[in-house]
N, CA, C, O and CB atoms as a CASP TS submission, in Angstrom:
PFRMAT TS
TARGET T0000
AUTHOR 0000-0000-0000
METHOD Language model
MODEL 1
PARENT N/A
ATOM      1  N   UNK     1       1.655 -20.902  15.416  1.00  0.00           N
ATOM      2  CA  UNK     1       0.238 -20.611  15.216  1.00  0.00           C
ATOM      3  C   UNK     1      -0.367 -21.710  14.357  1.00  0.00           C
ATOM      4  O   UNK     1       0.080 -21.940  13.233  1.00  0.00           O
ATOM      5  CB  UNK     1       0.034 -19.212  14.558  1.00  0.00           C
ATOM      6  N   UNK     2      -1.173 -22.250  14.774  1.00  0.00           N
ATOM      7  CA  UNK     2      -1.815 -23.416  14.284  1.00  0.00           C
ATOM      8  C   UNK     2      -3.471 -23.661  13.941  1.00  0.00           C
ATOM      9  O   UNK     2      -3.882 -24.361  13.016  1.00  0.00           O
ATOM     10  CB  UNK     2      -1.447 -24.290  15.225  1.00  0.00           C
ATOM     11  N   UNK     3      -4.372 -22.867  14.975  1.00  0.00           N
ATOM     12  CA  UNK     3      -5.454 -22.678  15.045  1.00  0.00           C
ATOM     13  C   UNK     3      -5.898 -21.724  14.094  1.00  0.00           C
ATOM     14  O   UNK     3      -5.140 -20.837  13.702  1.00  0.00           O
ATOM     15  CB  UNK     3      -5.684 -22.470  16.151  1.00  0.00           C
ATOM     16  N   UNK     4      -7.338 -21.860  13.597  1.00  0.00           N
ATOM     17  CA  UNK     4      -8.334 -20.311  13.272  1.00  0.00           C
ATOM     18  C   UNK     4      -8.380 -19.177  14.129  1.00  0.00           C
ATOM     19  O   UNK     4      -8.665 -18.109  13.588  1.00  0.00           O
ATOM     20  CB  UNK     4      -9.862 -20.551  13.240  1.00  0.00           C
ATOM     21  N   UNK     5      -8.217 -19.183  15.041  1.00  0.00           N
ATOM     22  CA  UNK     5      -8.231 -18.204  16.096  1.00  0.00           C
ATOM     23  C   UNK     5      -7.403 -17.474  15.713  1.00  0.00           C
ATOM     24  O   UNK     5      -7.767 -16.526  15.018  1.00  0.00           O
ATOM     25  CB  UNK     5      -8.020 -18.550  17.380  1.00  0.00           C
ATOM     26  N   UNK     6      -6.295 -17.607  15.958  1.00  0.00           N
ATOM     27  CA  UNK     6      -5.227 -17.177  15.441  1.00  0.00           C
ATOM     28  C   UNK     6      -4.531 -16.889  14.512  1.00  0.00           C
ATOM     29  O   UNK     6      -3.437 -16.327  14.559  1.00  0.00           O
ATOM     30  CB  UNK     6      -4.850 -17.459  15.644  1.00  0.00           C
ATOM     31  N   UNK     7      -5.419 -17.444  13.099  1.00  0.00           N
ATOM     32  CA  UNK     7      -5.203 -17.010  11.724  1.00  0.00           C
ATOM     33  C   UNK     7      -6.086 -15.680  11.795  1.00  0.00           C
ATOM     34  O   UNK     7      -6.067 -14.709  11.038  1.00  0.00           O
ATOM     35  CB  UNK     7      -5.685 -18.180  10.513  1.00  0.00           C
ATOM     36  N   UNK     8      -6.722 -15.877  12.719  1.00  0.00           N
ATOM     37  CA  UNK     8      -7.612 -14.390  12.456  1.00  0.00           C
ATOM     38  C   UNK     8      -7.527 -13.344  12.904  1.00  0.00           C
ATOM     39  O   UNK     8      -7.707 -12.205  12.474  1.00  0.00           O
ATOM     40  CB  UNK     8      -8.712 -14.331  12.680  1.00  0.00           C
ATOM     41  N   UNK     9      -7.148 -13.891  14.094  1.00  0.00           N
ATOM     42  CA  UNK     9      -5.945 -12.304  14.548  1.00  0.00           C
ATOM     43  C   UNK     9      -5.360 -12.044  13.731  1.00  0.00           C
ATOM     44  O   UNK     9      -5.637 -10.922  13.308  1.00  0.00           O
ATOM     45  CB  UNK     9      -4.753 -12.270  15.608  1.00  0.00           C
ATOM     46  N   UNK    10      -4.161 -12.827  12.911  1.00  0.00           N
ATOM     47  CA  UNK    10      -3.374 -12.226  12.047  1.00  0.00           C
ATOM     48  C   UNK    10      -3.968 -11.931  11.208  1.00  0.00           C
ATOM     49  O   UNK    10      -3.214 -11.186  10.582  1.00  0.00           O
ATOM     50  CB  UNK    10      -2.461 -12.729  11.666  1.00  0.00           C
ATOM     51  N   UNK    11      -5.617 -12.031  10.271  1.00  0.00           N
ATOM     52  CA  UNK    11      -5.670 -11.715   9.583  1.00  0.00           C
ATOM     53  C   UNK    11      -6.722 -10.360   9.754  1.00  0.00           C
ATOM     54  O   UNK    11      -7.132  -9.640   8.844  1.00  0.00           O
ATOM     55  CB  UNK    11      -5.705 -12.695   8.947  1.00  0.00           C
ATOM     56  N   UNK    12      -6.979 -10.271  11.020  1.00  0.00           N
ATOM     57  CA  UNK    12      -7.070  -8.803  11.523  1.00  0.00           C
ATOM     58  C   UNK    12      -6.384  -8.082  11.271  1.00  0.00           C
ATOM     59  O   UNK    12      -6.627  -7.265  10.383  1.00  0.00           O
ATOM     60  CB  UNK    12      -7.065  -8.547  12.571  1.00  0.00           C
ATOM     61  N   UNK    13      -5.119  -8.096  12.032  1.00  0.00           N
ATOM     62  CA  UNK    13      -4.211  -7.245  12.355  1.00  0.00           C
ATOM     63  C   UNK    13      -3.628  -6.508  10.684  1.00  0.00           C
ATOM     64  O   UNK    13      -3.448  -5.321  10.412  1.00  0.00           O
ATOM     65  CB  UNK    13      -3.045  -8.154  13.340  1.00  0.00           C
ATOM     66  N   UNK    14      -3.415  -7.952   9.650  1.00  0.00           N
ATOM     67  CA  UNK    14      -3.108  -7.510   8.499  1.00  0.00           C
ATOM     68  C   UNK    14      -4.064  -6.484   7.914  1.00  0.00           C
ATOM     69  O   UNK    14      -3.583  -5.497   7.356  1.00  0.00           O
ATOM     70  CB  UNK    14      -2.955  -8.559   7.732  1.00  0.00           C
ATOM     71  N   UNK    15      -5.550  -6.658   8.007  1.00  0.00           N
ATOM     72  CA  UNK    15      -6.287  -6.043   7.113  1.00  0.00           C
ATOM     73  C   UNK    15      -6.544  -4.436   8.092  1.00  0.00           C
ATOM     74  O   UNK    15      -7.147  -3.473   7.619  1.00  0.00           O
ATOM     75  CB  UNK    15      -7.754  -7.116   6.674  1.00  0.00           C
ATOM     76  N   UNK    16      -5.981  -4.464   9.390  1.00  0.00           N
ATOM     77  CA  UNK    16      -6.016  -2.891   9.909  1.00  0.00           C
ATOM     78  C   UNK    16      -4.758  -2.331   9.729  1.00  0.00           C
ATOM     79  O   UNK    16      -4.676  -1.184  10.168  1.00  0.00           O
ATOM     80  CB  UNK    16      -6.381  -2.677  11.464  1.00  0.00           C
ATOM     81  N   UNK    17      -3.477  -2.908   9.080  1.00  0.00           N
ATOM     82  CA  UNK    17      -2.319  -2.316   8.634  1.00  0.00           C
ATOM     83  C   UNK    17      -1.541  -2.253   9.713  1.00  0.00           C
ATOM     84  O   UNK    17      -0.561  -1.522   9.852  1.00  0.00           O
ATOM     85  CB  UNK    17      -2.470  -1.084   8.023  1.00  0.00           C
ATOM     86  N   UNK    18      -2.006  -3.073  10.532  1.00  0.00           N
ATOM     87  CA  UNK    18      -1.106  -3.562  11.385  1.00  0.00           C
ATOM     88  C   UNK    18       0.640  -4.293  11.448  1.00  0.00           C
ATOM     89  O   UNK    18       0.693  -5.491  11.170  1.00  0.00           O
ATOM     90  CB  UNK    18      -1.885  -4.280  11.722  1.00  0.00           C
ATOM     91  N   UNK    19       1.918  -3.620  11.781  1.00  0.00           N
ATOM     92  CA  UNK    19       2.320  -4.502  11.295  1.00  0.00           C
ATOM     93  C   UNK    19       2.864  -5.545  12.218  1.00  0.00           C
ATOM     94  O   UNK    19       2.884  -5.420  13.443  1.00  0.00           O
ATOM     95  CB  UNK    19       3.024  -4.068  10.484  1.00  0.00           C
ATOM     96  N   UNK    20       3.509  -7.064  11.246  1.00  0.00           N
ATOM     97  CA  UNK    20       3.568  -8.580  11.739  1.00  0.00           C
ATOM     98  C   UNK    20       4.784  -8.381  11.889  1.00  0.00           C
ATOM     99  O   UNK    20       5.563  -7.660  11.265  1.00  0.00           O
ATOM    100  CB  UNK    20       3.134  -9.893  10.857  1.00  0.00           C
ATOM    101  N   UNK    21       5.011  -9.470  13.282  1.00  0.00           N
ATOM    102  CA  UNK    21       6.734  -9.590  13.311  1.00  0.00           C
ATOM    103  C   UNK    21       6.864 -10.721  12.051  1.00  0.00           C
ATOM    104  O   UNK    21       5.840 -11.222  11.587  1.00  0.00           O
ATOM    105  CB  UNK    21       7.535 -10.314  15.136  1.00  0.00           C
ATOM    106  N   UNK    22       8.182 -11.074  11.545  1.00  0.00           N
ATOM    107  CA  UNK    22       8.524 -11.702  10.556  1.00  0.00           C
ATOM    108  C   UNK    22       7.770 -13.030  10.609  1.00  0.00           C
ATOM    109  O   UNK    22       7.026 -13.248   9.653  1.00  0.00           O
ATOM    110  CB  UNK    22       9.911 -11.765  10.506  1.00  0.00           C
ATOM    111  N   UNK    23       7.859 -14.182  11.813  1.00  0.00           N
ATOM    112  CA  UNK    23       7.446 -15.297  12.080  1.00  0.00           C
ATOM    113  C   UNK    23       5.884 -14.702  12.039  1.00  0.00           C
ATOM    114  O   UNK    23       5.464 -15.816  11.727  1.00  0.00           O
ATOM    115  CB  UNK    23       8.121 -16.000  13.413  1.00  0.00           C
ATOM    116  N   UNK    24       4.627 -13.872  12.089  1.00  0.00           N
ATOM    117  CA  UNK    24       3.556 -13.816  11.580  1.00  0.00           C
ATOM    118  C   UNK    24       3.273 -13.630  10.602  1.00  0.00           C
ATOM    119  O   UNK    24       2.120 -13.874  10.247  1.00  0.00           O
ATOM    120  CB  UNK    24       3.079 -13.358  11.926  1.00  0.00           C
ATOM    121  N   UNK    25       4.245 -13.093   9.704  1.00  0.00           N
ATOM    122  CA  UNK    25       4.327 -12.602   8.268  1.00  0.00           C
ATOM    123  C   UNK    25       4.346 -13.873   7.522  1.00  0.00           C
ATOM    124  O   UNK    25       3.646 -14.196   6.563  1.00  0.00           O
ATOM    125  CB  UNK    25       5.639 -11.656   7.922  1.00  0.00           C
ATOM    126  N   UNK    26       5.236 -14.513   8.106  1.00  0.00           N
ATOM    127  CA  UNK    26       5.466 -15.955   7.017  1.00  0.00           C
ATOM    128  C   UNK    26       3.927 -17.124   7.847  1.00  0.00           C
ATOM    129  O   UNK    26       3.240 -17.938   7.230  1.00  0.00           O
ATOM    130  CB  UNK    26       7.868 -17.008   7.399  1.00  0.00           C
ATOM    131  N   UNK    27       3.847 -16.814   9.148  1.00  0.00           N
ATOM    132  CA  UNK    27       2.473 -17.873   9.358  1.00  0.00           C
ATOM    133  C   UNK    27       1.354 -17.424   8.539  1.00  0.00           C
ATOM    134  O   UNK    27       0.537 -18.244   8.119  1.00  0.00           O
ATOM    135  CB  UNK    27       1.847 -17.925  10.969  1.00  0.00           C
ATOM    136  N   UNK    28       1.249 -16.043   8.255  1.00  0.00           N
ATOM    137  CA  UNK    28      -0.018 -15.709   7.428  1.00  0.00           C
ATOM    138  C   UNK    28      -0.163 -15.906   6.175  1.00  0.00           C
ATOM    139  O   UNK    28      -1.226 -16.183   5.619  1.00  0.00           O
ATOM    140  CB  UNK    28      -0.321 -14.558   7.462  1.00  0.00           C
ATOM    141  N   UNK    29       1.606 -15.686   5.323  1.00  0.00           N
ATOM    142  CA  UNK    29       2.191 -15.840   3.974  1.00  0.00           C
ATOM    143  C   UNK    29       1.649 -17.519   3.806  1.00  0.00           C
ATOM    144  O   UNK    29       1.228 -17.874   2.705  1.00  0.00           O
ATOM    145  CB  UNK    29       4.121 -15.503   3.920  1.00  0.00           C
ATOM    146  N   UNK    30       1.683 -18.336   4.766  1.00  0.00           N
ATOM    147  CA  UNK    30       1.819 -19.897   4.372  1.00  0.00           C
ATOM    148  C   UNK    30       0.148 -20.064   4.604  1.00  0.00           C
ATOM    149  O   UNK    30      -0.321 -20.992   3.944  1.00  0.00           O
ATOM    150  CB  UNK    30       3.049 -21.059   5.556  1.00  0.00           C
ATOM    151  N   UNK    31      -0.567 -19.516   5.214  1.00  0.00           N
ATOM    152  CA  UNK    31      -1.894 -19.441   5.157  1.00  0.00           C
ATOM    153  C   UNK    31      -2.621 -19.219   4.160  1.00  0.00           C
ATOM    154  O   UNK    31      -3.570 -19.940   3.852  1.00  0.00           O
ATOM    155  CB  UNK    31      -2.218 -18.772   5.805  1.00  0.00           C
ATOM    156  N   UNK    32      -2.202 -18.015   3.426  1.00  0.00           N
ATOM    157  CA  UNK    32      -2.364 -17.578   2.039  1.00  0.00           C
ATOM    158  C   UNK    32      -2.756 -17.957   1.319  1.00  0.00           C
ATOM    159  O   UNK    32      -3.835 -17.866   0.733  1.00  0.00           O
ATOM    160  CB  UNK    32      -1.754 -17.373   1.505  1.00  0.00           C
ATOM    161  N   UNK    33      -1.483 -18.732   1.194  1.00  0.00           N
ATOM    162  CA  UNK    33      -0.893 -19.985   0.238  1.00  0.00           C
ATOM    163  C   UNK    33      -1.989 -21.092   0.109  1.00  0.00           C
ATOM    164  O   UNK    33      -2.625 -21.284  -0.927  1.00  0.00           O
ATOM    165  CB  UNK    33       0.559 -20.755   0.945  1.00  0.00           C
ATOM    166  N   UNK    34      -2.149 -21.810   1.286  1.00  0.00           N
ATOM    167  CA  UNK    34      -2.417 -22.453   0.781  1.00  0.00           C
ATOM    168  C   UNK    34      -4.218 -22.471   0.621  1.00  0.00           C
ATOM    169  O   UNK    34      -4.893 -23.352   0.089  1.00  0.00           O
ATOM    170  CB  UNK    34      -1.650 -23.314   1.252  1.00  0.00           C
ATOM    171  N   UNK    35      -4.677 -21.250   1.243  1.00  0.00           N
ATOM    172  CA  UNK    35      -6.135 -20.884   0.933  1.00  0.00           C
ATOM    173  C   UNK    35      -6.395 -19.319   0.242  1.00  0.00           C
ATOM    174  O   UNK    35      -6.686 -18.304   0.874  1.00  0.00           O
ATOM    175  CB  UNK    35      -6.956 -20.981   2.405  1.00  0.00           C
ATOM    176  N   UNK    36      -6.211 -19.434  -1.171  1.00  0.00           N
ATOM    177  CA  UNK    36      -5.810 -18.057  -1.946  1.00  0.00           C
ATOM    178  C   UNK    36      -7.388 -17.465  -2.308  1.00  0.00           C
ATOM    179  O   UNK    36      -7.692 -16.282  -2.465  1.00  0.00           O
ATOM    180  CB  UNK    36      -4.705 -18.393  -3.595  1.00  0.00           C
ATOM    181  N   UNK    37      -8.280 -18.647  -2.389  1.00  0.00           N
ATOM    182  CA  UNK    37      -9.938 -18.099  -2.812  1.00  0.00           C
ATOM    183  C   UNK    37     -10.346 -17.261  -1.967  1.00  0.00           C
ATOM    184  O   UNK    37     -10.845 -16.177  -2.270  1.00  0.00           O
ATOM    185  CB  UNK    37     -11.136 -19.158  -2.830  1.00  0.00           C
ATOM    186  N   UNK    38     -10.151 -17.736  -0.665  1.00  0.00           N
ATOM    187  CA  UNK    38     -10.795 -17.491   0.950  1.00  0.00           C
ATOM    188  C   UNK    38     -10.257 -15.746   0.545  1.00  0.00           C
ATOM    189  O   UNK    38     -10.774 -14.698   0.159  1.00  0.00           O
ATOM    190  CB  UNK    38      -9.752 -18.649   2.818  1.00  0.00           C
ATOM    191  N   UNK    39      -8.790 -16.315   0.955  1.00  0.00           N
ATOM    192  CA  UNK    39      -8.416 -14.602   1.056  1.00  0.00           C
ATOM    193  C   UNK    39      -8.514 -13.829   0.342  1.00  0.00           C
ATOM    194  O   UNK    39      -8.607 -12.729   0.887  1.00  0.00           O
ATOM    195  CB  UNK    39      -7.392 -14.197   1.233  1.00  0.00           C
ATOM    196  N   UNK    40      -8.565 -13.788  -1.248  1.00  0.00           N
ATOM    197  CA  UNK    40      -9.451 -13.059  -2.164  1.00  0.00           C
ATOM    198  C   UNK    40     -10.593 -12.710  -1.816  1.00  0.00           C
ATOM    199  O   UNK    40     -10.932 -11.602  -2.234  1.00  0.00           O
ATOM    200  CB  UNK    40      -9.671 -13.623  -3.176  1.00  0.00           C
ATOM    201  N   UNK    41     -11.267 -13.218  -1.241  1.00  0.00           N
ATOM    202  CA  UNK    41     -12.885 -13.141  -0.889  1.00  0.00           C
ATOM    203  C   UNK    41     -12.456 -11.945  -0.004  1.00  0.00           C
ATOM    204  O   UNK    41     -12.546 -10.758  -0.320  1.00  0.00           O
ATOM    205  CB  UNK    41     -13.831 -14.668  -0.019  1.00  0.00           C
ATOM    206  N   UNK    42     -12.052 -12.368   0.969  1.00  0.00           N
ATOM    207  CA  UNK    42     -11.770 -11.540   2.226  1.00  0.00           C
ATOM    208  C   UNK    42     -11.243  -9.867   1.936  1.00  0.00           C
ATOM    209  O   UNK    42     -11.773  -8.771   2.115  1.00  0.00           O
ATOM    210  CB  UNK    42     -10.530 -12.406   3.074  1.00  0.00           C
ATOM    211  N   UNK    43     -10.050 -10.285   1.450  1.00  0.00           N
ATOM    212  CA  UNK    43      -9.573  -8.664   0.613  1.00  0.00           C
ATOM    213  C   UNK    43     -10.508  -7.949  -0.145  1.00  0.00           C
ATOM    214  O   UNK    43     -10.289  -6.766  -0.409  1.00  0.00           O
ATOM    215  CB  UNK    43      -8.429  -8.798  -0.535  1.00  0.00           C
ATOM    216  N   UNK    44     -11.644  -8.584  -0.573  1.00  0.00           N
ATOM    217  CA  UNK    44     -12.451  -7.923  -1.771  1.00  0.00           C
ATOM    218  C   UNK    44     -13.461  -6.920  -0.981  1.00  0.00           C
ATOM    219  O   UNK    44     -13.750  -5.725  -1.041  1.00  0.00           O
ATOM    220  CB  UNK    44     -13.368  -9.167  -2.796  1.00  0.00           C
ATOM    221  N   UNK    45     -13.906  -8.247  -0.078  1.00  0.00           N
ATOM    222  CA  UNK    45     -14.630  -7.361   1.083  1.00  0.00           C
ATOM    223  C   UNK    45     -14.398  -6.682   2.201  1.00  0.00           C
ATOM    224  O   UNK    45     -15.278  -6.417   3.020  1.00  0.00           O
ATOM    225  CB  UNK    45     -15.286  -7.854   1.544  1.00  0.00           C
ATOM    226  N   UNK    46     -13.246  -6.370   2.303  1.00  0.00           N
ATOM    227  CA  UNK    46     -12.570  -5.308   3.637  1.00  0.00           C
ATOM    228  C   UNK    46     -12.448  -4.035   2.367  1.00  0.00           C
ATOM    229  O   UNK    46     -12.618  -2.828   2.540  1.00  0.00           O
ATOM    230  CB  UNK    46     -10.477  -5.989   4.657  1.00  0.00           C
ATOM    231  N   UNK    47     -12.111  -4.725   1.113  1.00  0.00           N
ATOM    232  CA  UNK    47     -11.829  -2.697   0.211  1.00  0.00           C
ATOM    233  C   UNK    47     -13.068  -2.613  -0.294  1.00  0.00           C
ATOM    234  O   UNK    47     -13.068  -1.786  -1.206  1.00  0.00           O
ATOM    235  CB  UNK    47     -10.446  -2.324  -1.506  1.00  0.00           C
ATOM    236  N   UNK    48     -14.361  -3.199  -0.080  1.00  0.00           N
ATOM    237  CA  UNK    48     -15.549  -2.486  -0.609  1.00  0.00           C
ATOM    238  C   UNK    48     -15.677  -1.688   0.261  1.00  0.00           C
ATOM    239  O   UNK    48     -15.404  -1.828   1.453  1.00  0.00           O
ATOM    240  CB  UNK    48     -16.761  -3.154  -0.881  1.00  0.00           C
ATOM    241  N   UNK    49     -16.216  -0.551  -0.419  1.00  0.00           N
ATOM    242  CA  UNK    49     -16.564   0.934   0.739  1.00  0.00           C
ATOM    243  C   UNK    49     -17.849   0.672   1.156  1.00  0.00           C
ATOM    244  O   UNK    49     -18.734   0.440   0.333  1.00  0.00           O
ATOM    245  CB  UNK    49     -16.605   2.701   0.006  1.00  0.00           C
ATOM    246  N   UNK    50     -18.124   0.685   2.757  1.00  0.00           N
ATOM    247  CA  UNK    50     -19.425   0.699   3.327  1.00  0.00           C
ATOM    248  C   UNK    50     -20.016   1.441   3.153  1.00  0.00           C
ATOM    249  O   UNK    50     -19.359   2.432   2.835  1.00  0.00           O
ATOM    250  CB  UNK    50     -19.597   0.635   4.304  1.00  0.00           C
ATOM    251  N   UNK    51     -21.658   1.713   3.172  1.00  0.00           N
ATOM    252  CA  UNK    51     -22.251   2.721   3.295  1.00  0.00           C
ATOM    253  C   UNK    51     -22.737   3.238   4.907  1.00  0.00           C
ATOM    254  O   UNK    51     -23.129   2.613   5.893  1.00  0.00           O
ATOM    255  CB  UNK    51     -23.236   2.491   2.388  1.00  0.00           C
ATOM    256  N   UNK    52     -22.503   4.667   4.634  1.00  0.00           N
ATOM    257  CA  UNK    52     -22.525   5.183   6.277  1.00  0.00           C
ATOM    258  C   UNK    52     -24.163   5.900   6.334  1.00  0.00           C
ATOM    259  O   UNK    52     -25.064   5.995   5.500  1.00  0.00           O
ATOM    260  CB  UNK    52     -20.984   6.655   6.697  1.00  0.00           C
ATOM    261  N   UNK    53     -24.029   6.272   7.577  1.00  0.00           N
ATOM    262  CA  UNK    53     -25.168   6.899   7.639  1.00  0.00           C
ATOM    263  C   UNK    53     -25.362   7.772   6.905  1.00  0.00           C
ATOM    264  O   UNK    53     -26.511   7.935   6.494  1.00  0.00           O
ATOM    265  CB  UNK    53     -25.410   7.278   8.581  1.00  0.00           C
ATOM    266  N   UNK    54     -24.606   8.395   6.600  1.00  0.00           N
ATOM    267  CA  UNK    54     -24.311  10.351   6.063  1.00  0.00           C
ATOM    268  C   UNK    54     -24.783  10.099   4.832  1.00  0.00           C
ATOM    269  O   UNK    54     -25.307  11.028   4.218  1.00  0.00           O
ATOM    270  CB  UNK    54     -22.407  11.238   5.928  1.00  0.00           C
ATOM    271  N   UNK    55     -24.650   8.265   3.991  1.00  0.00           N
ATOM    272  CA  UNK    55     -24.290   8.116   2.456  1.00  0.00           C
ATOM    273  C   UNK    55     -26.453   8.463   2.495  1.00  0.00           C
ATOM    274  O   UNK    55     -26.950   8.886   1.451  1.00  0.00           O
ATOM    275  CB  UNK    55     -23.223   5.918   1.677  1.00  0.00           C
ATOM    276  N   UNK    56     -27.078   8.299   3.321  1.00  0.00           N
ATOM    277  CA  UNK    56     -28.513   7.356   3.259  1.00  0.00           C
ATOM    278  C   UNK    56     -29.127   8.664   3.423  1.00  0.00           C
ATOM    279  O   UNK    56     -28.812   9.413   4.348  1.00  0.00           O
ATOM    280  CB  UNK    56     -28.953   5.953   4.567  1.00  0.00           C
ATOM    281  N   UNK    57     -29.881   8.914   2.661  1.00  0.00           N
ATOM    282  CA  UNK    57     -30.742  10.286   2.822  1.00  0.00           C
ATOM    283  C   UNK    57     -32.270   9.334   2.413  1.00  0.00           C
ATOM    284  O   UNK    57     -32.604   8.417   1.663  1.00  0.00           O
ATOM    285  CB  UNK    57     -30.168  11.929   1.436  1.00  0.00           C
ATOM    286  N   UNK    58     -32.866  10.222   3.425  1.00  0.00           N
ATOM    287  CA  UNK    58     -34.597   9.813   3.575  1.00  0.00           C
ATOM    288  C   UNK    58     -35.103  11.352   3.984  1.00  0.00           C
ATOM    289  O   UNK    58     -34.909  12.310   4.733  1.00  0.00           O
ATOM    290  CB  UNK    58     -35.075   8.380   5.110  1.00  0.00           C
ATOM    291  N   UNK    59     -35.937  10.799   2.852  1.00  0.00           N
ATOM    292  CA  UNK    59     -37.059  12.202   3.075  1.00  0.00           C
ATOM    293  C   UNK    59     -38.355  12.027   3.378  1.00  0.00           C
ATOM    294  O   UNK    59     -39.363  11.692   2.755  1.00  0.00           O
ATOM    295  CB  UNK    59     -37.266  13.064   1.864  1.00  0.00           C
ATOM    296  N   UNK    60     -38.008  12.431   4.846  1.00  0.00           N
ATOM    297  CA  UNK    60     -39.809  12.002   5.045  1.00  0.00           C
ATOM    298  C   UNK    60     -40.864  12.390   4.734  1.00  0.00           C
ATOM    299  O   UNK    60     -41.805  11.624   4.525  1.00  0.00           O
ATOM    300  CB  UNK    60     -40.295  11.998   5.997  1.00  0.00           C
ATOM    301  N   UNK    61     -40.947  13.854   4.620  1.00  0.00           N
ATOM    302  CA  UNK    61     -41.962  14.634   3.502  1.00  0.00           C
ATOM    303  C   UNK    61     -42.096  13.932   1.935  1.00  0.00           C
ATOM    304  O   UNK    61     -43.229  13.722   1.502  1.00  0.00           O
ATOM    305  CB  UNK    61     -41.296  16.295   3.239  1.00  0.00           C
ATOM    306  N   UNK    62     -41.086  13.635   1.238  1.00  0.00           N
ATOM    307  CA  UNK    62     -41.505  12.767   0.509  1.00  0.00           C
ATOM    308  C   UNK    62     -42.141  11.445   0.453  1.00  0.00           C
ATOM    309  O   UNK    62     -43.009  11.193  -0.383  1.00  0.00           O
ATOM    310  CB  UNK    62     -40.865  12.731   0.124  1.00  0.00           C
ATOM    311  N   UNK    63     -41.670  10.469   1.453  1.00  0.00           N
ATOM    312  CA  UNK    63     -42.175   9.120   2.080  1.00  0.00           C
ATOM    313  C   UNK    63     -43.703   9.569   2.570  1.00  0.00           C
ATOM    314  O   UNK    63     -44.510   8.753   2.127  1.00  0.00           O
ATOM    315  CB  UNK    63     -41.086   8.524   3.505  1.00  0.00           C
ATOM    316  N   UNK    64     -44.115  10.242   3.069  1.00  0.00           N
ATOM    317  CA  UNK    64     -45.593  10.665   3.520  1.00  0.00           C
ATOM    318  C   UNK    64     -46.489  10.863   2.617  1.00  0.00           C
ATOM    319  O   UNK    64     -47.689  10.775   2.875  1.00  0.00           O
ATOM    320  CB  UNK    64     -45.673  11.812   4.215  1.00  0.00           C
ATOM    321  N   UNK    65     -45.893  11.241   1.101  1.00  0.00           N
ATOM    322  CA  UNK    65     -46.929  11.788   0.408  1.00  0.00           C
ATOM    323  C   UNK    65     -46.773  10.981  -0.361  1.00  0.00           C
ATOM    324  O   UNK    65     -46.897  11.440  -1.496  1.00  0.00           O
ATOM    325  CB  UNK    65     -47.033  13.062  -0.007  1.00  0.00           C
ATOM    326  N   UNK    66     -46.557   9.985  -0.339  1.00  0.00           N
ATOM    327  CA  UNK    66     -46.943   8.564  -0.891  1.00  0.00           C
ATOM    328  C   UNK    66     -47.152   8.037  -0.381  1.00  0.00           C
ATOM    329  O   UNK    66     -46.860   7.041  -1.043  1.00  0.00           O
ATOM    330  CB  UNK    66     -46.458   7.861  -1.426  1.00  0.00           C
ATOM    331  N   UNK    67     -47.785   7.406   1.132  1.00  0.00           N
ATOM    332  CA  UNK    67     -48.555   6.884   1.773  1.00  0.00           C
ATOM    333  C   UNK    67     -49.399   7.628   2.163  1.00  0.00           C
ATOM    334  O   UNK    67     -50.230   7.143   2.931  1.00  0.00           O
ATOM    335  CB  UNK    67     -48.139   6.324   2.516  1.00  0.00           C
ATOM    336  N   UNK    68     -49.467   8.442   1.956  1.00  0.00           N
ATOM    337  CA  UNK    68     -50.617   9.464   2.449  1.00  0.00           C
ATOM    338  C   UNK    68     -51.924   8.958   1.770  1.00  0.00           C
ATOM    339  O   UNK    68     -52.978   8.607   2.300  1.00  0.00           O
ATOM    340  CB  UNK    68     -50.304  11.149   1.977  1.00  0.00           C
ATOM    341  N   UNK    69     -51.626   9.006   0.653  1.00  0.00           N
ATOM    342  CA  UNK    69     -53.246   8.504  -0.411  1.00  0.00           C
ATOM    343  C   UNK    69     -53.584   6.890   0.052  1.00  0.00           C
ATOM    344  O   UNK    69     -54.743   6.587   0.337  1.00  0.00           O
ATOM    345  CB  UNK    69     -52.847   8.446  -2.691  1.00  0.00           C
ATOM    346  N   UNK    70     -52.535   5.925   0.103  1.00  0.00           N
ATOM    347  CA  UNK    70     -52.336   4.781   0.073  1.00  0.00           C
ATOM    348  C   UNK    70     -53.505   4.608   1.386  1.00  0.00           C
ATOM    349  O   UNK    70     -54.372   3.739   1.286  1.00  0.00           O
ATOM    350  CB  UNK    70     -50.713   4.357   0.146  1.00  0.00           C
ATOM    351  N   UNK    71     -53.429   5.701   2.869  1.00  0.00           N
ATOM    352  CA  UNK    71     -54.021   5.450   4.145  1.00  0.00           C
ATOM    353  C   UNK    71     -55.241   5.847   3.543  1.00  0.00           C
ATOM    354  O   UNK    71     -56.133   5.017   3.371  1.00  0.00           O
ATOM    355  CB  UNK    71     -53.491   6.207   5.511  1.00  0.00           C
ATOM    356  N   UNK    72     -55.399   7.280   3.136  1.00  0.00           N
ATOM    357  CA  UNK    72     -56.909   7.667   2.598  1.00  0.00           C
ATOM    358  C   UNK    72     -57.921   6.750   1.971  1.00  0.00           C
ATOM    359  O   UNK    72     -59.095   6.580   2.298  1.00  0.00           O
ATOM    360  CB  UNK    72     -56.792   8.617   1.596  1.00  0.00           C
ATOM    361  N   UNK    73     -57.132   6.115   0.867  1.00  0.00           N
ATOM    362  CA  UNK    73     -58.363   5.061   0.215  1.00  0.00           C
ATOM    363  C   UNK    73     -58.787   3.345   0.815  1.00  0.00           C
ATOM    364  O   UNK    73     -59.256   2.314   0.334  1.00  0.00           O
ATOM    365  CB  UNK    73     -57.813   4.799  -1.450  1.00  0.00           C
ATOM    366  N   UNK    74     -58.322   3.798   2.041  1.00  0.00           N
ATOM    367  CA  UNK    74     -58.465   2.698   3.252  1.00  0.00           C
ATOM    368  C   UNK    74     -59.540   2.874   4.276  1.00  0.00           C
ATOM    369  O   UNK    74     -59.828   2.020   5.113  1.00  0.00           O
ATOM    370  CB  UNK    74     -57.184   2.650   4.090  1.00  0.00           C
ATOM    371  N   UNK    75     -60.208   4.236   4.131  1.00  0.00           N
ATOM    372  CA  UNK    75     -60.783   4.789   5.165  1.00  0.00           C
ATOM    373  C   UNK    75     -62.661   4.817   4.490  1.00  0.00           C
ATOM    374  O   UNK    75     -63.562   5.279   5.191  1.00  0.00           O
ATOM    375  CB  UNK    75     -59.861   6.445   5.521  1.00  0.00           C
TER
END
């Protein structure tokens, strides 16, 4: 494995807990190595927790009655 392409599969596969046969383990281990910022970066942002829909509450009765006046003194 030599390409990006293919570092990124493996570094797919790693970050879905996928597991590597030994010879991907050590192509990704030597990847690592020798780019440790990158993959810090990377790890930091696959374990931040996304926000989902469920997290996002909107209230539109509230949102209305604060534009509500905002349209009125337009008229």
């Amino acid at each position: 494995m030599s390409n990006k392409e293919d570092i990124n599969q493996l570094l797919a596969r790693y970050f879905t807990g996928e597991t590597l046969s030994l010879v991907q383990q050590q192509e990704l281990d030597a990847w690592i190595a020798s780019h440790q910022q990158e993959f810090e970066q990377m790890r930091r942002l696959m374990n931040t927790p996304m926000e989902t829909s469920a997290e996002i509450h909107f209230d539109a009765g509230k949102a209305w009655q604060k534009i509500e006046p905002r349209l009125e003194n337009r008229t």
